[in-house]
C-alpha positions, -999 to +999 in steps of 0.1 A: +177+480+026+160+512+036+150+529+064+111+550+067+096+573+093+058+556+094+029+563+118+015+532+137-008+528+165+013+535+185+033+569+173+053+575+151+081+550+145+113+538+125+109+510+098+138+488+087+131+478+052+143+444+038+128+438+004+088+435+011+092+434+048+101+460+076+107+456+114+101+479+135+126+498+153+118+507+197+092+531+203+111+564+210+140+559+181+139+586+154+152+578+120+178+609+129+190+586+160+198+556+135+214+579+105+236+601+126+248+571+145+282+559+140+269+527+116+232+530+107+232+498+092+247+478+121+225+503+146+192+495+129+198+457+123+203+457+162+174+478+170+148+458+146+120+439+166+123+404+159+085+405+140+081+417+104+053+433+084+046+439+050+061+474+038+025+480+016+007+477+049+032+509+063+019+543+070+046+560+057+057+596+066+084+619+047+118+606+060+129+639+076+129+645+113+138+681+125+160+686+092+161+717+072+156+708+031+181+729+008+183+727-032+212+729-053+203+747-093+214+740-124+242+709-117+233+694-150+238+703-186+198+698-191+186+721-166+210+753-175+202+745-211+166+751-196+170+781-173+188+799-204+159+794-223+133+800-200+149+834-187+167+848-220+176+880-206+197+859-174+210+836-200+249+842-188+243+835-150+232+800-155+257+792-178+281+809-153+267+795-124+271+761-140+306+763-145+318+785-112+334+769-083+304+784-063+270+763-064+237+776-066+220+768-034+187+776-017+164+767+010+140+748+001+114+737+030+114+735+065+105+702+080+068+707+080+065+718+051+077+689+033+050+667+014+050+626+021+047+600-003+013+597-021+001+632-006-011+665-030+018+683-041+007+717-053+011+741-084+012+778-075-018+795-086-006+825-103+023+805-120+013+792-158+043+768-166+049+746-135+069+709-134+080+689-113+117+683-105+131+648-099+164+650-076+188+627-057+179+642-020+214+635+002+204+632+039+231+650+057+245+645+094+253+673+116+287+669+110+283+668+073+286+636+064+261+620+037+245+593+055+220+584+035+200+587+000+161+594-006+139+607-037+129+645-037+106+665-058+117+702-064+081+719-081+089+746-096+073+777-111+092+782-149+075+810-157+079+832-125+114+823-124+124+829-160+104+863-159+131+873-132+158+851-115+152+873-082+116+857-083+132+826-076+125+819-040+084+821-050+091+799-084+105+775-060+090+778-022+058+777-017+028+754+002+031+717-013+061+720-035+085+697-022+079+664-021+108+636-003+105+603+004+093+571+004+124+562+025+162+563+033+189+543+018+215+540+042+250+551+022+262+520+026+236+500+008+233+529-018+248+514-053+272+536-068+261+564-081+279+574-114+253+544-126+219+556-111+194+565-126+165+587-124+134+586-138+103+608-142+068+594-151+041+618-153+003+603-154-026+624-168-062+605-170-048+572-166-020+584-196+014+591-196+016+626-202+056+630-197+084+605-192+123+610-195+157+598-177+187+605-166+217+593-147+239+606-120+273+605-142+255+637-160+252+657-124+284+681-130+294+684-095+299+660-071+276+653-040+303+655-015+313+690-027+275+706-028+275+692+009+307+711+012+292+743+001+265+741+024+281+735+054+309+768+048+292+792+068+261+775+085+256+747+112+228+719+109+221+705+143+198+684+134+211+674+103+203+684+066+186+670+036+202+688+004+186+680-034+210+677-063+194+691-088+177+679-119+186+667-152+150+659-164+131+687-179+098+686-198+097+705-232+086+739-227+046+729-242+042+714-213+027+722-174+014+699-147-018+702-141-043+693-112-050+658-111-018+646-128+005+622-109+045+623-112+060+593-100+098+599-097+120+563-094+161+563-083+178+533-082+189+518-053+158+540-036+122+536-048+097+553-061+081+586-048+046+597-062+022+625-054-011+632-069-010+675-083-035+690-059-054+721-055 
């Protein structure tokens, strides 16, 4: 069961997903109504119109309302293996970072800046070595509760970060480089997660130019405690959407390149997947 922010004819409205159908929620509910509610399960159930349509006929939008997206770094053994090579010189602050108490943490996008599902991602013009990110995105209640699970994309320059870790903010945020969606899985109907898995599938002329997985038992910290660290000395009134990290990274011969598709698949979730654009 899921729950996606779509456009209709109407406006913009609230989808509750049921295998291939959805109902549609009141005009005038926001997916933030139903996830910060006290049960977004029982609220949406209640809320659902009693007619369905089929999900591939949905419009659908990123799943973030008014929400602030933040990042986590290097919360798997993969990716500080990776930031350690890519940035040889800052070798002992990911490995560090990796083992501290303290998270890394960054903003990410604000709200309109995120990318939906099936829209152009971007790669930053005057980066060389650029990939995507696949992450667990935690959707985050103003009182800091995880509420709910989605897909996100973290694009990423390699080479402007690994040249120097202060450059990170422009390796990392820029126009079209993150990607969340297709939908919501409420926490409640969210598997557990030490046996998710993650998956990255990047297409190239009709190719498969890049493929690898993972799974959440690798991520070394604990959802619950990245929220935590987010919420120490800052307020989210509207809620927060926080990515986990990655633990999928290409080898270092490789960049994404315009035209390419990366589909990124979580269990329990679905599939997000953006064209590369200009």
């Amino acid at each position: 069961m899921h729950l996606a922010k779509v456009r209709t004819d109407s406006g913009i409205a609230v989808a509750w997903i049921d295998g291939d159908s959805a109902r549609l929620l009141p005009t005038g509910t926001t997916l933030s109504d139903v996830l910060h509610g006290k049960n977004p399960v029982a609220l949406a159930t209640a809320k659902a119109g009693p007619g369905s349509v089929a999900v591939s006929s949905l419009d659908v939008l990123a799943p973030v309302d008014r929400q602030e997206v933040w990042a986590a770094g290097v919360t798997y053994q993969r990716s500080k293996v990776a930031r350690e090579e890519e940035s040889a010189g800052a070798a002992q602050f990911y490995d560090k970072v990796y083992t501290a108490d303290r998270p890394e943490l960054f903003l990410k996008a604000t709200p309109d800046r995120v990318v939906p599902p099936g829209k152009p991602i971007r790669i930053r013009a005057d980066g060389k070595w650029n990939v995507p990110e696949p992450e667990l995105a935690l959707v985050i209640s103003p009182h800091l509760k995880i509420v709910g699970y989605t897909v996100g994309n973290d694009v990423s320059s390699r080479d402007i970060e690994g040249e120097n870790p202060l450059y990170l903010p422009q390796a990392k945020i820029y126009r079209g480089s993150c990607a969340i969606g297709p939908w919501v899985t409420p926490a409640a109907a969210m598997p557990p997660l030490p046996g998710v898995g993650i998956r990255l599938v990047i297409r190239r002329r009709n190719a498969v130019a890049f493929e690898g997985t993972t799974t959440l038992d690798k991520l070394a910290r604990t959802c619950e405690s990245l929220v935590e660290w987010l919420g120490k000395e800052l307020d989210f009134p509207h809620g927060a959407v926080l990515l986990t990290g990655t633990g999928i990274v290409p080898p270092d011969d490789f960049t994404l390149n315009v035209g390419d598709t990366v589909e990124i698949s979580i269990d329990g979730i679905g599939t997000l997947s953006n064209p590369v654009g200009e």
